[in-house]
C-alpha positions in Angstrom: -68.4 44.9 24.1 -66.5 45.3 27.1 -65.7 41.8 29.3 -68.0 43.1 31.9 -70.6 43.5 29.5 -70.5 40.3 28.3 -70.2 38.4 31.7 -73.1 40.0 32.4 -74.8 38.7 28.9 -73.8 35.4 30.4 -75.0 35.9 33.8 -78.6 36.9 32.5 -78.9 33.9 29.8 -77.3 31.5 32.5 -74.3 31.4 30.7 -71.1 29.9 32.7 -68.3 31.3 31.1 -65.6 29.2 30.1 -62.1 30.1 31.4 -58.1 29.2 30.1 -57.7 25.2 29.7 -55.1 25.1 32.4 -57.5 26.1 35.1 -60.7 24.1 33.7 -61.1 20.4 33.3 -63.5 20.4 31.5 -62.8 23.1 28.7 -62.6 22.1 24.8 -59.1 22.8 24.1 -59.5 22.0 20.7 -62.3 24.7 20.2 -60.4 27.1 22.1 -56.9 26.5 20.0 -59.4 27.0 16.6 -60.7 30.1 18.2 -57.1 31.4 18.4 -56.1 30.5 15.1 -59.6 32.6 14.0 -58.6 35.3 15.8 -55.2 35.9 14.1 -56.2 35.6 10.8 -54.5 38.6 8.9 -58.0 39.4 7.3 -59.9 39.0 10.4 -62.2 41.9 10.6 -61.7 43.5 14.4 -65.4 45.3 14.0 -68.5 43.6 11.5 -70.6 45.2 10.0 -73.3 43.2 10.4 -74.7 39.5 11.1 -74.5 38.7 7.0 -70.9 39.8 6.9 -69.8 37.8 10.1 -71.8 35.0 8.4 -70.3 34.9 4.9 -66.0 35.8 6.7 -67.0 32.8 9.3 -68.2 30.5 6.2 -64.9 31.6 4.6 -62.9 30.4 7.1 -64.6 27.4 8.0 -64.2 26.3 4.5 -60.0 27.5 4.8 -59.3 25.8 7.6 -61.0 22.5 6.9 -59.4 22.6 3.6 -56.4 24.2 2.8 -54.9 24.9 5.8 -52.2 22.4 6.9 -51.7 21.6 10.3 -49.0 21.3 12.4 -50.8 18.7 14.5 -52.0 16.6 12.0 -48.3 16.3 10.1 -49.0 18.9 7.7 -52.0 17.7 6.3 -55.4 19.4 6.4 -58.3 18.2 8.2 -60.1 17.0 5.6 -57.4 14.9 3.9 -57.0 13.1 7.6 -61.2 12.7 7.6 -61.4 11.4 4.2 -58.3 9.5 4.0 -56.4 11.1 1.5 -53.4 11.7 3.5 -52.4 8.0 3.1 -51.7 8.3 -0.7 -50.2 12.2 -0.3 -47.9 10.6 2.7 -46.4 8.2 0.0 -45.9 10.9 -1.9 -43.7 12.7 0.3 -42.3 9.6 1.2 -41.0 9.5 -2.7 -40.4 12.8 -3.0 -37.9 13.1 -0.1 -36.2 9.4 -0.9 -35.2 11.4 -4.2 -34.1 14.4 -2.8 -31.9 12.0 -0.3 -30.4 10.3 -2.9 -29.5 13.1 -5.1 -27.6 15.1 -2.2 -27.6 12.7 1.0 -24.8 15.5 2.1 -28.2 17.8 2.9 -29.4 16.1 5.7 -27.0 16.1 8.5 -29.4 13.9 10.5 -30.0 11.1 8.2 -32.2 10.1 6.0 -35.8 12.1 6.4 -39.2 10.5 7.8 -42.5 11.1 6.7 -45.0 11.4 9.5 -48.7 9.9 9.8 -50.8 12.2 12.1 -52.0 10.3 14.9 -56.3 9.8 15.4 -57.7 13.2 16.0 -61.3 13.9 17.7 -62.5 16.7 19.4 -65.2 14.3 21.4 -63.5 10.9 21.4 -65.5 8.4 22.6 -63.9 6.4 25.4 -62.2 3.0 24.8 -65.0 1.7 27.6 -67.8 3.6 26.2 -70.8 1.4 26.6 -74.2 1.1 24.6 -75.8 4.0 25.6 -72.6 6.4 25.0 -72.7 5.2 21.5 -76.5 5.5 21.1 -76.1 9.0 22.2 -73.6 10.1 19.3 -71.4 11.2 20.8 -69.3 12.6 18.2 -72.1 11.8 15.8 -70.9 13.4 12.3 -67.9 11.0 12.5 -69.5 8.0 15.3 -69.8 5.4 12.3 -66.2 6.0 11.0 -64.8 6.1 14.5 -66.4 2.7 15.4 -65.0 1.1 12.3 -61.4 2.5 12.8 -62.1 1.0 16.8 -63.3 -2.5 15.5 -60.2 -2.6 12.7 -57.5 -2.0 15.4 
């Protein structure tokens, strides 16, 4: 499908297209950056063959990225070891794992002794710190809204 093709798909289901996240305020940069990383999957199929086969390679990556793919973003961990917690007790081991390594040859690390990162909070709707009532009622964010409340209450 050529890109005049398809803004005239939009046009016809009253579509606004979406455009670069430097020009548009109000464009998910998150989506956009996990579009990206779909797109240049080695195995990405350029052509499918049909709406079963998109279905079952999308499924496939879903599952990939939310699981075993390890983030830059998120300190190397994967999004669901950040959602579910995990991270905490994998950070300590890399904490333990690189103490040793430092003792055993301090000489390797010319810039002292190495850190081990926590990723910071990561939404793709956060809800804001003045949200009111009816924000929350809404869900915004609503797969995670009872986690992200609790994490707001504890800090």
């Amino acid at each position: 499908m050529t890109a005049h093709c398809y803004l005239d798909l939009l046009g016809e289901l009253v579509i606004t297209a979406s455009h670069s996240r430097s020009r548009v305020s109000n464009d998910n940069a998150f989506s956009e950056s996990q579009f990206k990383t779909l797109k240049y999957q080695p195995d990405y199929p350029r052509k499918f063959n049909g709406f079963d086969q998109a279905m079952r390679w999308c499924e496939d990556y879903v599952n990939w990225y939310n699981t075993q793919h390890h983030h830059s973003a998120l300190e190397g961990f994967t999004p669901l070891q950040v959602f579910t917690g995990e991270y905490l007790a994998l950070s300590q081991t890399r904490r333990a794992t690189l103490d040793y390594a430092y003792a055993k040859h301090p000489e390797r690390f010319t810039k002292g002794r190495p850190t081990v990162r926590l990723p910071p909070a990561v939404f793709i709707n956060p809800i804001p710190m003045d949200a009111d009532q009816e924000t929350l009622a809404r869900g915004v964010n609503f797969p995670t809204l009872k986690q992200v409340i609790e994490m707001r209450s504890n800090s």
